[in-house]
C-alpha positions in Angstrom: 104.5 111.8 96.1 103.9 114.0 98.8 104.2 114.1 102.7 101.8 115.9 105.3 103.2 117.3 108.4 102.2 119.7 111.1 104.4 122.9 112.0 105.1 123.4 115.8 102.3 126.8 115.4 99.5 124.2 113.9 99.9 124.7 110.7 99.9 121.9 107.8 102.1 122.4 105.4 102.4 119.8 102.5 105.2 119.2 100.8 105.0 117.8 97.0 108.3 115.8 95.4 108.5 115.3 91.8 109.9 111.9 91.3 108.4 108.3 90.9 108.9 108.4 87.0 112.6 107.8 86.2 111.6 103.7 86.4 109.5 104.4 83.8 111.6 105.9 81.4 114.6 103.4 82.5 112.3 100.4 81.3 111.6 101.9 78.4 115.2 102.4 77.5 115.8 98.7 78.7 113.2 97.7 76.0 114.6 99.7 73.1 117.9 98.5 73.6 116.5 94.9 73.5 114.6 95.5 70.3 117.7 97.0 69.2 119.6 94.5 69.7 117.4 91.7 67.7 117.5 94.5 65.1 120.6 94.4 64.6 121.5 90.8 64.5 123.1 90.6 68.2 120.7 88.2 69.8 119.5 85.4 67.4 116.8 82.7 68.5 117.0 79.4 67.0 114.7 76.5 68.0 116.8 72.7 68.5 114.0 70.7 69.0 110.6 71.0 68.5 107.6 69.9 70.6 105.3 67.3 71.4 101.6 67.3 73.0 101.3 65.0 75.6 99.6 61.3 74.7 96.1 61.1 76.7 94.3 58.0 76.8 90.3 58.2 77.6 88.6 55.5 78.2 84.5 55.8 78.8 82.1 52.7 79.5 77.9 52.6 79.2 76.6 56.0 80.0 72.6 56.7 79.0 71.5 60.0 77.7 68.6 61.7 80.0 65.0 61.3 78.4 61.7 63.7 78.4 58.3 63.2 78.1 56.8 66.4 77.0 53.4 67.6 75.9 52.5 70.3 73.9 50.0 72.7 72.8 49.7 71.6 69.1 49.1 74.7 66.6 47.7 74.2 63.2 49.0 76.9 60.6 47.3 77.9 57.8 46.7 80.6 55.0 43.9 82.4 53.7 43.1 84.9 51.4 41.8 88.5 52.9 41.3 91.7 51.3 42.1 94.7 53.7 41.1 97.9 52.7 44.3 100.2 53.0 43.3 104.4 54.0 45.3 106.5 51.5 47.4 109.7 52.9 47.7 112.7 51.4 51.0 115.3 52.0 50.6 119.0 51.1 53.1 121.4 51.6 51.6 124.4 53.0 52.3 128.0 51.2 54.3 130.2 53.0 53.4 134.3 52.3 
């Protein structure tokens, strides 16, 4: 945190607090001490009844699907043989003198 003021000469001088933290280590100190005490046995959870879902009732009548007409390009796939002629490559290290 830090505040900016003016000086009666026209200076601006800015003064820096160190603070802001100490809730932060407070929580975590509130936090241990919980886990502490389930730890230790001091606080102890037991369920006394257990739960229900809710009953919902849906009740839907007629209802159509949409429909499409659609026409396609129709594509005939086939197979033939074919001999491809394959170019062969050849890898020589050069000699370094």
């Amino acid at each position: 945190m830090s505040d900016i003021e003016t000086t009666r000469d026209g200076r601006i001088v800015e003064t820096r607090r160190r603070g802001g933290g100490g809730w932060l280590v407070a929580l975590l100190i509130i936090v241990a001490l919980v886990v502490a005490a389930f730890a230790f046995g001091l606080i102890d959870i037991d369920q006394t009844k257990g739960t229900k879902l809710p009953e919902i009732s849906v009740k839907t009548e007629g209802g159509q699907a949409p429909a499409f007409d659609v026409d396609t390009a129709k594509v005939n796939v086939g197979e033939k043989e074919e001999t491809i002629t394959v170019p062969t490559l050849s890898v020589e290290k050069a000699d370094k003198k």
